[in-house]
C-alpha angles and dihedrals in degrees: 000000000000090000090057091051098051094050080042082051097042092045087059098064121096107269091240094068091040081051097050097045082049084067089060112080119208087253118048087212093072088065122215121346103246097194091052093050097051080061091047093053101044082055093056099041088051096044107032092171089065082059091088091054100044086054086049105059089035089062090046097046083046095053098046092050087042085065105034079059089238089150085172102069093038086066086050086053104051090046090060095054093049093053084057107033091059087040108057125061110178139125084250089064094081094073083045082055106047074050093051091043092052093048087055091054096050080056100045089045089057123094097231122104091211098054092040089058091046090055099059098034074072103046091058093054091055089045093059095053112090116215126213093236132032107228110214110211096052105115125193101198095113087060102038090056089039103047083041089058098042082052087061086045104152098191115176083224107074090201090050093035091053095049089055091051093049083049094054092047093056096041082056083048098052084042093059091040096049092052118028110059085066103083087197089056107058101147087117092069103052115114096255092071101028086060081056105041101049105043089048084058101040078042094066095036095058090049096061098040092058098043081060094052095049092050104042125239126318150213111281102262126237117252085257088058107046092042079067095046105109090205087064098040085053099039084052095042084047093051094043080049102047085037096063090048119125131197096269100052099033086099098054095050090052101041095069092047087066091046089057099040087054092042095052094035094237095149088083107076101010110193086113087052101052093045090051096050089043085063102045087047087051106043096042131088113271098235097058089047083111091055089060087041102054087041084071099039080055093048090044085057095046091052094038092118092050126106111294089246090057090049102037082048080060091048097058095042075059091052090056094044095053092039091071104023087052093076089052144045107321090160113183113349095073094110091034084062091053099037088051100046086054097047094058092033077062083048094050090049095052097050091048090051094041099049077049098069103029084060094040090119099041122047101197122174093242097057088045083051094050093044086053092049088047080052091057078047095059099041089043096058092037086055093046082049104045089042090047089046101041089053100052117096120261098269100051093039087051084057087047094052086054097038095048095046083052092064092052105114118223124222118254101024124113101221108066103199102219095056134298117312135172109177089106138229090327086062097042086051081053100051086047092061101040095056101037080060085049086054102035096063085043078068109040103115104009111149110195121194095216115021081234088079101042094050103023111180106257079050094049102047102062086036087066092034107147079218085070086050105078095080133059092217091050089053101048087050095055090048087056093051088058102048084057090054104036093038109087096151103049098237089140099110104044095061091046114136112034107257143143107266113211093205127012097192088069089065098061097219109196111226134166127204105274113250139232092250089049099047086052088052092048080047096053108036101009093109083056090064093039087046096049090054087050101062101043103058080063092061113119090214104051116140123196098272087066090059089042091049099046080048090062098038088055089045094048094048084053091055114038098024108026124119120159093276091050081050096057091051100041084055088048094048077048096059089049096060090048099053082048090065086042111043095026106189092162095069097240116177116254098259088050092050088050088048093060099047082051090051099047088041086053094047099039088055091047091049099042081056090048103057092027099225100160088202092055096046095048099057094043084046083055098055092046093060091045090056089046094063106022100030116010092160082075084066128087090224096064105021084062104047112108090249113041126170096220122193125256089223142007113228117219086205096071095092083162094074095036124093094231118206097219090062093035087055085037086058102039089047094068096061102043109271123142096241097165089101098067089069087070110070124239115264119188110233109253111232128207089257084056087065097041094058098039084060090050093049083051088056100048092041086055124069103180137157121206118193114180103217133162111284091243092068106096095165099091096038119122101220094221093194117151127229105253108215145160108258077044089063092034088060090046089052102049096079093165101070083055104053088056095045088061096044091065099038085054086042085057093050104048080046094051098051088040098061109010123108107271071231096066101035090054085043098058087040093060091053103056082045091053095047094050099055088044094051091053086042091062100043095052082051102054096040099035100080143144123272122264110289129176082255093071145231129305137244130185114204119166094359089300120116114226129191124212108195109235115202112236083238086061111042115101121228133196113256095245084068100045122082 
């Protein structure tokens, strides 16, 4: 009787459920019934609305057998999920689904590996399956948090440790892979999972990468094995990530990758780093390279004030950033990138300068290693700065060269362009050189059509700027500078060390014929090269590499900018620094003065090769040899030996080793050339800092008081009378002496405007100009002052104004004012 109730029972239930008990064998060994669930799916397929219901017992069934620990029908049933999960389509499918994700999670929820892994074996496959419509509440927290902390599993087991970590690798995969490919679902992309999702994955990655560190390198692994390797599995999941990623969620998949770079110190070193952000240049889409770019600009500005490892570990994750994203699209932050770098190249600077004095005293070991590491600092962010710029096209590059010379500082003013710094002139040198090596490898390799555009004129100015004149190694920077720029035939090198070539055709120099628009530029701004040679051949602390590098600048104008007009010059140019070694009034010392001469025989030979005038040639080979046998301390090849015998004096008298003016126009005459200019001597053009600091050398050579006080006082008067003596009226009366005097001063001068450059007349003319109106200048400051005060008069020695404090007893006032 009781067995014919129970079928009469059994008979009663839905078929689904009796469907769905038929799939469970008596034995959970014998595994799901197949023919069963052939029944079961054929139901489904041919009533979709019972789907909801099947999912629902299933899940039931599932979670009673979850907690009574029968781990063999809980395969069954997954199995089960997963047959008809991949076999029905249908718009009933999504309530089957809420009862399948709910199933997982049970799973996932539960302590045991097995079932954890089984879990998300099914979610993948779920994952995998697109659906013809997204549904829209449905929410994945619960597996994001889940799968991110199955990817941290510290399982005492390293086998079962590492296969929880593979399952929550994959679960984080099918996540990514569910949702993100539905723009109208981007829940996936908020802050609070991607703060889950990418450091579970960085997280793995590091792991592995320093398990393999630690062990040395291995044998290369089979495809079996690396396809178990959690490293790979989380390098591919990152870059699928990172791959998927739009404009408008690029920012929220980086940021957490630098959280967990600072939380876990990986900027120093930073192998991890690099790797990381090679991965995320190279996975994302082109055009959003500046997001990632500005992301570490922004973190470089958050750790400014860290240790210079962390930060120059930033700056080279930048390097490598910019390395890949410079080819491409960089969009607007082009000049944010430069103008960063320099602003913390100005803060580097700062801090160097600053641990230096306060331990000015005591030199420990600790201050001499942090000024090293400011030092990486600095190298770091001038080689970011020199790859970023040498990589730009021309006519960015060309904004970079003037915004980057903008930002030089100059001695002596109070604004400093690149931020407030009081460390004085020895910071301010720092900053120069620093950013004259930023600018020199910008323009490593810069190839300008016209050397206009090279050298434009608000570039050129502060280039050639006598401020960036006060140090040799200023100096040699700025010349290099110019070789980038003036050099379009890359004949550099081969004129590298300053020599006498015994024949300039051997070394193949390449040359093409100098345009109109190169000829105008010499025009305008040639007497500023020549100027600034010039000048620095009168420079006290010249090394050899100066010589060797004004060598190279005259050749290379020779070279790229010379017609016969710019020869004449440049020979004339020539002739003046050899009368400044001659006639050294500027008091150099002897191996300066034999540099020069070295330095005038090695150009004039190159030049007399270069435009082929035998005459010519022949007098300035004649000198050479001279030199050879009678003053071989006037050659390059001697001055500049370690251990030179150098004279005690220069006579004037030796014409034969000198170049003279009279046979070098002799020569040149002959073939053509207008030679009627190098009778006029060269004069450097005079610049408004020359001025300035002309006016500054009068005030520190004057040391004058000026007391406005009432006319009838003559106590205080200098009586200025001069001696009257014989030889005095003597002079007055020779009147002879004077007149021809002024006739050949007038006959200098006709000569002077009749055959001097229209350059170097206006030139002079500017100057007296210049004087006279400083001079006067000068003299209304120093008379024009306030009246008398308590506070005292003022006196200016050594360009400093001093007060000396005066009682009101005291003071004298004109009688007007008196009563």
């Amino acid at each position: 009787l009781s067995a014919g109730v129970c079928c009469c029972c059994a008979a009663l239930r839905p078929r689904y459920k009796r469907l769905v008990d038929n799939i469970f064998p008596e034995d959970p060994k014998d595994g799901l019934v197949k023919a069963d669930m052939e029944k079961l799916t054929f139901y489904a397929v041919s009533a979709p609305e019972k789907l909801d219901r099947i999912g629902a017992y299933l899940a039931e069934r599932l979670s009673r057998d979850v907690v009574r620990h029968r781990y063999g029908y809980v395969l069954i049933a997954m199995e089960a999920l997963d047959q008809l999960l991949m076999a029905c389509h249908s718009q009933s499918i999504k309530p089957f689904v809420e009862s399948f994700l709910h199933m997982v999670a049970k799973l996932l929820e539960s302590g045991e590996p097995k079932l954890q892994v089984l879990g998300t074996n099914s979610f993948v496959k779920f994952a995998n399956i697109e659906e013809d419509t997204p549904s829209y509440h449905r929410r994945y927290d619960f597996f994001v948090s889940r799968f991110s902390a199955m990817c941290h599993s510290c399982d005492q087991d390293p086998e079962i440790q590492t296969e929880i970590r593979i399952a929550g690798i994959r679960g984080i995969q099918g996540v990514v892979r569910k949702t993100v490919n539905d723009e109208l679902r981007a829940t996936i992309w908020e802050p609070q999972h991607m703060d889950k999702i990418v450091p579970s994955l960085l997280f793995n990655m590091q792991k592995i990468e320093d398990i393999d560190s630690r062990t040395g390198p291995q044998s290369s692994p089979t495809g079996g094995v690396k396809e178990e390797n959690p490293s790979v599995l989380a390098e591919n999941c990152f870059r699928e990530l990172l791959g998927r990623a739009t404009y408008g969620n690029m920012n929220n998949a980086v940021r957490p990758v630098f959280a967990h770079l600072d939380h876990h110190k990986l900027w120093d070193p930073n192998e991890f780093a690099v790797s990381c952000f090679k991965i995320i240049m190279y996975s994302i889409q082109a055009q959003y390279s500046h997001h990632v770019i500005q992301e570490i600009l922004g973190h470089l500005d958050v750790r400014k004030r860290d240790s210079p490892r962390v930060r120059a570990g930033i700056i080279q994750v930048l390097l490598e950033a910019v390395a890949i994203a410079a080819k491409g699209s960089i969009g607007p932050t082009v000049l944010e990138v430069f103008n960063t770098l320099l602003k913390h190249l100005r803060i580097s600077v700062d801090l160097e300068l600053g641990d230096r004095r306060s331990s000015a005293g005591s030199a420990t070991l600790s201050t001499s290693s942090k000024e090293s590491d400011e030092r990486i600092v600095q190298n770091a962010i001038i080689q970011t700065i020199g790859f970023f710029g040498s990589n730009l096209p021309d006519y960015q590059r060309s904004e970079i060269m003037m915004f980057i010379m903008s930002k030089v500082p100059v001695l002596g003013t109070t604004s400093q362009t690149l931020g407030p710094s009081h460390l004085g002139d020895m910071g301010t040198r720092r900053i120069q050189i620093m950013l004259l090596r930023s600018l020199l490898m910008v323009t490593s390799g810069y190839k300008a059509t016209t050397i206009s555009n090279a050298l434009p004129a608000p570039f050129l100015d502060p280039l050639l700027s006598p401020s960036l004149m006060e140090d040799s190694e200023l100096r040699q920077l700025v010349l290099e500078i110019l070789h980038n720029l003036i050099d379009r035939h890359d004949n550099r090198a081969k004129l590298r060390g300053i020599r006498i070539i015994p024949d300039v055709s051997d070394l193949k120099i390449k040359r093409d014929k100098i345009s109109r628009q190169d000829v105008s530029f010499m025009k305008k701004h040639g007497q500023q090269l020549y100027r600034h040679i010039y000048l620095g051949c009168k420079e006290e602390d010249n090394v050899q590499k100066n010589f060797e590098l004004l060598f190279t600048s005259l050749a290379l104008t020779t070279i790229e900018l010379a017609n016969e007009e710019v020869v004449i010059d440049l020979i004339r140019l020539a002739i003046a620094l050899q009368d400044i070694a001659i006639i050294n009034e500027d008091n150099l010392p002897m191996f300066n003065r034999c540099g020069v001469m070295a330095l005038v025989a090695a150009y004039l030979n190159f030049l007399s090769q270069m435009i082929a005038v035998p005459a010519f040639c022949q007098h300035v080979s004649k000198v050479i040899e001279t030199r050879s046998v009678e003053a071989s301390y006037f050659l390059p090849e001697t001055i500049f030996k370690d251990k030179c015998d150098l004279p005690t004096s220069l006579e004037k008298d030796e014409t034969d080793l000198f170049f003279l003016t009279n046979k070098i126009a002799e020569s040149l005459g002959g073939s053509g050339y207008s030679v009627e200019r190098l009778s006029v001597p060269y004069v450097p053009q005079v610049t408004d800092e020359d001025r300035l600091s002309r006016r500054k050398s009068i005030v520190d050579t004057v040391s004058l008081q000026v007391d406005i006080l009432p006319g009838n006082n003559t106590e205080d008067k200098v009586d200025n009378t001069e001696e009257i003596t014989f030889e005095a009226l003597k002079k007055a009366i020779d009147n002879n002496g004077l007149e021809e005097q002024e006739k050949e001063k007038r006959r200098l001068v006709i000569e002077k405007f009749q055959k001097a450059p229209f350059e170097e007349i206006a030139a002079q003319c500017e100057t007296k100009a210049n004087l006279l109106h400083d001079r006067l200048a000068q003299i209304l400051e120093l008379t024009i002052r306030p009246p008398p005060s308590p506070s005292g008069t003022m006196t200016i020695t050594a360009g400093h104004a001093h007060y000396h404090s005066v009682p009101v007893y005291e003071m004298k006032f004109p009688d007007l004012c008196v009563y």
